[in-house]
C-alpha positions, 0 to 999 in steps of 0.5 A: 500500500505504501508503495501505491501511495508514493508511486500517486505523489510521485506521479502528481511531482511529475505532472507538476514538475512538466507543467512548471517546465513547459510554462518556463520554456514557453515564457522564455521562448516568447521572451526570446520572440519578443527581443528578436527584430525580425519576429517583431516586425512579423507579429506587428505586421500580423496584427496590422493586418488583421485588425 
């Protein structure tokens, strides 16, 4: 029983721990987008264009 207790929080430490990189990877590539010129001029195209 001890075992399937800790197998569950390992799982839920997992999903969190994937969760939390994936947020950090996709801030930092946006970050990323947002400092390079050439991806700013293509959003504010895209946007000048839609709206």
């Amino acid at each position: 029983m001890n075992s399937g207790f800790s197998k569950v929080s390992n799982l839920k430490v997992n999903r969190a721990s994937k969760i939390a990189i994936t947020l950090t990877s996709s801030t930092f590539f946006l970050y990323a987008l947002g400092q390079a010129p050439i991806f700013k001029n293509i959003i504010a195209g895209a946007f000048s264009c839609s709206s």
